[in-house]
N, C-alpha and C positions, 0 to 999 in steps of 0.2 A: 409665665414660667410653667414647667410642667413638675410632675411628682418630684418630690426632694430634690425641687430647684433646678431642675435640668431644662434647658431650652425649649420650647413648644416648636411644634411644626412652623410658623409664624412668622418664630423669632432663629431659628437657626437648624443643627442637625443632629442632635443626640438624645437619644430617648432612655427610660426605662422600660421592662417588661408590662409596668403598672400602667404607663402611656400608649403602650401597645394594645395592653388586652381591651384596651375603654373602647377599640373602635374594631366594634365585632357585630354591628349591625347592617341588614341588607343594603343600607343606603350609606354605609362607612365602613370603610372596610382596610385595614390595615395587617399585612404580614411579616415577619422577617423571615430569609434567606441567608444564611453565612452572615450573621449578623448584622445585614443590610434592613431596614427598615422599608418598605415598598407600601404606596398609598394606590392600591386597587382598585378604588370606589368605581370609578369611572370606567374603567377599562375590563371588569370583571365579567360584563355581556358578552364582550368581545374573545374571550377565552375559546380558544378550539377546542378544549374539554369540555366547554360548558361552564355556565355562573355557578352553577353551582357546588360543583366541585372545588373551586376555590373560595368559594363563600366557606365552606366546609374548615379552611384553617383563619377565616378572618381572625386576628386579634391574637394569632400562637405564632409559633418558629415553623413553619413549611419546610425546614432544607431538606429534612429524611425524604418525606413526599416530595420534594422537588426533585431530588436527584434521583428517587427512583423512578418517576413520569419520564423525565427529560434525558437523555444520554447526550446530546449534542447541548451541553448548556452555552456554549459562546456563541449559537443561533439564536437559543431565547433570551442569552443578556441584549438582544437587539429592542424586544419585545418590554426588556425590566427597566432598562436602565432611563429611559423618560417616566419611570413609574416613583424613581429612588429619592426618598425625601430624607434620607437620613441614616443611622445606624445606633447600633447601640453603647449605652455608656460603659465607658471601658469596667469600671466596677461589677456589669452585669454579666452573670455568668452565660455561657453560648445556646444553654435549655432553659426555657422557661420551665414555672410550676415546678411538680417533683419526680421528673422524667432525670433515667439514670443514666449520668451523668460517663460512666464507665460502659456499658453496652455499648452507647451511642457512640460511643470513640471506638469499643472494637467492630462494631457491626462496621461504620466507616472502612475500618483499614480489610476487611470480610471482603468490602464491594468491590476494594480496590486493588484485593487481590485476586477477584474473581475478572476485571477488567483486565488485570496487566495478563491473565493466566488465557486472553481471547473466548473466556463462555459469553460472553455478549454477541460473538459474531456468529451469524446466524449461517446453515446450510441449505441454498434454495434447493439443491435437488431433491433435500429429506421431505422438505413442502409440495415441492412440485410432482415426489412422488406420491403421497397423499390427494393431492389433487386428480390425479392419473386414477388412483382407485376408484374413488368416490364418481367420477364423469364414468368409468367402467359400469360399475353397479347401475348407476342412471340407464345406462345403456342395458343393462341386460336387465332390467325388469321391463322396458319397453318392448325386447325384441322379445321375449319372453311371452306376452299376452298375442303380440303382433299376429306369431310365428303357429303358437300351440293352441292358442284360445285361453277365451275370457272365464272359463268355467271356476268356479269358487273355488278352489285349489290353488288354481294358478294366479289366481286373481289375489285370493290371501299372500302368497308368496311374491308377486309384484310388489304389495303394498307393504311387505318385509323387507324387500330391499329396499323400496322409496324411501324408508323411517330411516335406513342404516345410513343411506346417504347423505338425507338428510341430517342426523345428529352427527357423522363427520364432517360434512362443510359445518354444523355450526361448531365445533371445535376448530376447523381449520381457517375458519371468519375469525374468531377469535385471536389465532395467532396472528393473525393480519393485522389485529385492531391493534395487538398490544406492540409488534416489532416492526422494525424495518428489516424485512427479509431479502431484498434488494436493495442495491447500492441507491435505484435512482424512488426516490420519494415517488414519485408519478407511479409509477409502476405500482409501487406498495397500496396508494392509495384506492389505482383503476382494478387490482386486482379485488381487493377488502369489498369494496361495491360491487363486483361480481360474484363473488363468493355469496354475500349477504344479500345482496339485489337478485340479480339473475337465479342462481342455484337455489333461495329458500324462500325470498319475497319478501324478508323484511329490510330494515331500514340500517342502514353503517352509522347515519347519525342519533337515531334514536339510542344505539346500541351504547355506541361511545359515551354518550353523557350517562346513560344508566349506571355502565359498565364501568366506568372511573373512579364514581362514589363509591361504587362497593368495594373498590381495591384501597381509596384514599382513608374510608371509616369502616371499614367491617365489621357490622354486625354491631354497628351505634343506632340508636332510633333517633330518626328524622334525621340521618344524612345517608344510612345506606337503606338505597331504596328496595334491593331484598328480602328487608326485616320489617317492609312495610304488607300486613298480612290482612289491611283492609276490616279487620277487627272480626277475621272469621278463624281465625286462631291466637292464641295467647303463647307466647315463644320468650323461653330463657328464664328468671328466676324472678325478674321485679315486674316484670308487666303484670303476670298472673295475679298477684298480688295486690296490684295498684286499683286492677279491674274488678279483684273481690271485693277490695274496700270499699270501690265506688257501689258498688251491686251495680256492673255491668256486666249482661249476660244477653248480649245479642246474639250467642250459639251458648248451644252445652257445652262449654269450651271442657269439662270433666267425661267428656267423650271425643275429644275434638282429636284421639289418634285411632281413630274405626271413622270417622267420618272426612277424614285426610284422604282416605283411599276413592271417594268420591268425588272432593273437591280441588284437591290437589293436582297430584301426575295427571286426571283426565283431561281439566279444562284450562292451566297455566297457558298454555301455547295457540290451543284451536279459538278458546275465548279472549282470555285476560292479555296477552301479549298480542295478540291479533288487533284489538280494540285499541289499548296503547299505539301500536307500531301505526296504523292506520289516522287516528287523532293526530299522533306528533305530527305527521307528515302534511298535514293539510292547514291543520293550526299554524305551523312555520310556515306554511307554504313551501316545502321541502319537495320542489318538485323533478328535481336531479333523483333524488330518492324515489320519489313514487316512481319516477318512468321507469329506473331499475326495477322496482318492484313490479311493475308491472306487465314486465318483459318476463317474470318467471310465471304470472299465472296465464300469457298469451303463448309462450311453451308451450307449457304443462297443458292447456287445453285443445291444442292442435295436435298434442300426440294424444291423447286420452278419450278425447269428443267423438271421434270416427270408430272409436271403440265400444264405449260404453253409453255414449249418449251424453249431453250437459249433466244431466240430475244424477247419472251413474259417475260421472267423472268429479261431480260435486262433491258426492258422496268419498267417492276414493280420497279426493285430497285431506278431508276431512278425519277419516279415518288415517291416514299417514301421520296428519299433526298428532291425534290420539298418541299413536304408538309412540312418535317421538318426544312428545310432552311426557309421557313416563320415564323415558331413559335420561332426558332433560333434567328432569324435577329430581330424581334420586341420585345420581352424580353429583349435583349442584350441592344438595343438601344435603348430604351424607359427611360433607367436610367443615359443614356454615351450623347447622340449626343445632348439633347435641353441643356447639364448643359454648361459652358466655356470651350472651346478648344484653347489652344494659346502656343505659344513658350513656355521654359521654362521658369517659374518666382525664382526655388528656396526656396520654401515656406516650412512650418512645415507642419508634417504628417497629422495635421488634416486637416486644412485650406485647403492644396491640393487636400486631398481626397473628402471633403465637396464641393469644388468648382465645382469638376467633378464628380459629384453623386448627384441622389435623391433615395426618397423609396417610391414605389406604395402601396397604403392602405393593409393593413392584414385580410385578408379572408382567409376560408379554401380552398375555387378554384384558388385566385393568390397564395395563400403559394404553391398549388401545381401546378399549372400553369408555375409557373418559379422557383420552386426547392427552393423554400425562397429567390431565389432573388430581392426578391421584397426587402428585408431587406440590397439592394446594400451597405449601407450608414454603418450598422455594420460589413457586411463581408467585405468591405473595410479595413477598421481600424483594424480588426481582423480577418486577412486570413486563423488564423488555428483555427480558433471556429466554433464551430461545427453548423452548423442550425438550428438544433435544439434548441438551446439557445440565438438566435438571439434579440427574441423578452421578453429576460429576460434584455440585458444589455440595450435595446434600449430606454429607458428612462433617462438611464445616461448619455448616448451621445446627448440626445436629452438636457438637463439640461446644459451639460458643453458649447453645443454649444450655447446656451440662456446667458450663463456664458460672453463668448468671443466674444459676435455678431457676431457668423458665423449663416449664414441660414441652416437652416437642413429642408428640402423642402420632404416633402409628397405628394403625388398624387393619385387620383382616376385614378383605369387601364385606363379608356378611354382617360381620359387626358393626360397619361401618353402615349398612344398609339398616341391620337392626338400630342400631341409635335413632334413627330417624323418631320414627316410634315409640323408644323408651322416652325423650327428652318432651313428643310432644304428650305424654300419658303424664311424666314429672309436671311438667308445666300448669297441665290441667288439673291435677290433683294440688297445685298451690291454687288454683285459682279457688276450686272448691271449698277449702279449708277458709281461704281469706271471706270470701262471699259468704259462706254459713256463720264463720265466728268473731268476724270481725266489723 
């Protein structure tokens, strides 16, 4: 029998939250969905997000994350329903732990009226016109050297446009990853693999599994892999802390916002995500992917070779990642690293999201600056709405969170850029404090 006499897996189909949360281990693993109990264990490898992304709710209630991953859920009941062991005991309430109980009901009826209201349905031509810029610019940094010459100037001014196009395909990869901007799935998918294969050289699957977790746990340590900083920063209010006490000090982490501008925007992308995208793909044996990827540096070097030379065109690409690893790295983080970083708490969809998210003001230079993410706080809450219609729901989110006294925190880019900095100077200065006196 299971907690307070309810049926075991074994013996029948009704559970408690107490029988639920017991199987939250890599090798057991159990979720509920709409109050449906689902035994994962087995089938968790096989996720097209990745294990780990679902490991990620082992042993909680999924449906907020379920319904926001999945729009087509009577596809994936195909995928659930030999998973379903049971449900829960009518006694038990629809949230586990001390997730509220009223948000989750209005954020629900938020999604449902953002569905009935068509923001879900995506505009290819607003994409395909984005697409049309970005193949432009490619184009005319190449005719560019072709035409006028390679002289340091013009050579600097190619390698401005490569980065530009570069960090628009990866926002425009991005929106690929998260919608279906086309009716027919194939399409969605051969394009996503273009975008990320061909135009920048990395990997759609690498991407994907990274890129889940940090939307499923934001800014939780050891499920969102963002806030994994390799222990050469100390980020948010309890690590700095944790690390004083320990007297761990493998950096001057009490300087670690003057030595960010060396470690950080330079080398994320040319080293650190290079090294990743390259392992995944061979470790898997991912080699759908590497041929994509391999087709952007067999490009890039047929146009660039007859120019500058291998070592010259080495260098160019090299220097592009540079540039684009700084536009990368201060977008990204300008939304993620000044909000709360901390263990898992457990929290409802919104609450969590709101807690580790803000949104930079709306301009036509930050909408295009950061691919609309400046609107973090609604593609949060709504991973497969399209950006385009960001700033149609963003008042309702802004209302409900007014509603539930969650802060829904706006910023001017500069501010937003300066956080970065203030939060990792806070951080350091807890660590120092913990490390000297504690």
């Amino acid at each position: 029998m299971g907690a307070g006499g309810q049926l075991t897996e074994t013996e029948g189909s009704v559970y408690t939250w107490e029988d639920v949360q017991r199987h939250c281990s890599r090798n057991d693993q159990w979720l509920v969905i709409d109050r449906k109990v689902y035994n994962i264990t087995q089938w968790a490898d096989r996720h097209p997000g990745g294990f780990r992304v679902i490991h990620h709710y082992a042993g909680e209630d999924a449906t907020e994350a379920f319904t926001a991953f999945h729009p087509d859920k009577k596809f994936v009941q195909l995928f659930l329903k030999p998973l379903l062991i049971g449900e829960l005991v009518e006694t038990e309430p629809s949230q586990d732990r001390q997730k509220n109980a009223a948000a989750i009901k209005d954020f629900q009826a938020l999604h449902a009226h953002a569905v009935r209201q068509g923001l879900f349905r995506s505009r290819p031509a607003f994409f395909l016109a984005h697409l049309a810029h970005i193949l432009l610019l490619e184009v005319l940094a190449w005719t560019l050297v072709w035409i006028w010459g390679t002289s340091w100037p013009l050579t600097l001014l190619c390698a401005v446009l490569l980065a530009i196009a570069q960090s628009q395909t990866g926002w425009l990869q991005h929106d690929f990853g998260h919608l279906s901007v086309f009716k027919t799935s194939k399409w969605n998918h051969i394009l996503h693999k273009f975008l990320i294969g061909h135009l920048k050289g990395a990997s759609a699957n690498w991407w994907n599994h990274r890129h889940f977790q940090h939307h499923a746990k934001p800014n939780v340590f050891s499920k969102d892999p963002d806030v994994n900083m390799l222990r050469f920063f100390v980020i948010g209010a309890t690590q700095p802390v944790e690390y004083g006490t320990k007297k761990v000090k493998r950096m001057p982490y009490n300087h670690q916002h003057l030595y960010f501008f060396l470690v950080g925007p330079p080398l994320l992308i040319p080293v650190y995500f290079h090294i990743q995208i390259m392992h995944g793909m061979i470790s898997r044996r991912d080699w759908v992917d590497m041929a994509w990827s391999m087709s952007y540096y067999l490009r890039y070097f047929s146009c660039y070779v007859p120019l500058y030379g291998l070592l010259g065109s080495i260098a160019l690409v090299i220097f592009v990642r540079f540039l684009e690893s700084h536009w990368f790295v201060w977008v990204t983080q300008m939304n993620h690293l000044p909000m709360d970083i901390d263990y898992e708490k457990h929290q409802d969809w919104l609450t969590m999201q709101l807690q580790a998210t803000c949104n930079i003001e709306q301009s036509f230079f930050n909408d295009w600056f950061s691919g609309h993410l400046n609107f973090q706080i609604e593609h949060h809450l709504f991973p497969t709405m399209p950006r385009h219609n960001f700033h149609r729901v963003a008042p309702r989110v802004r209302a409900l969170c007014e509603k539930h006294n969650i802060p829904y925190q706006v910023k001017s880019l500069r501010r937003g850029l300066a956080d970065v900095i203030r939060s990792l100077k806070a951080s350091g200065d807890l660590w120092l404090d913990a490390y000297l006196h504690k």
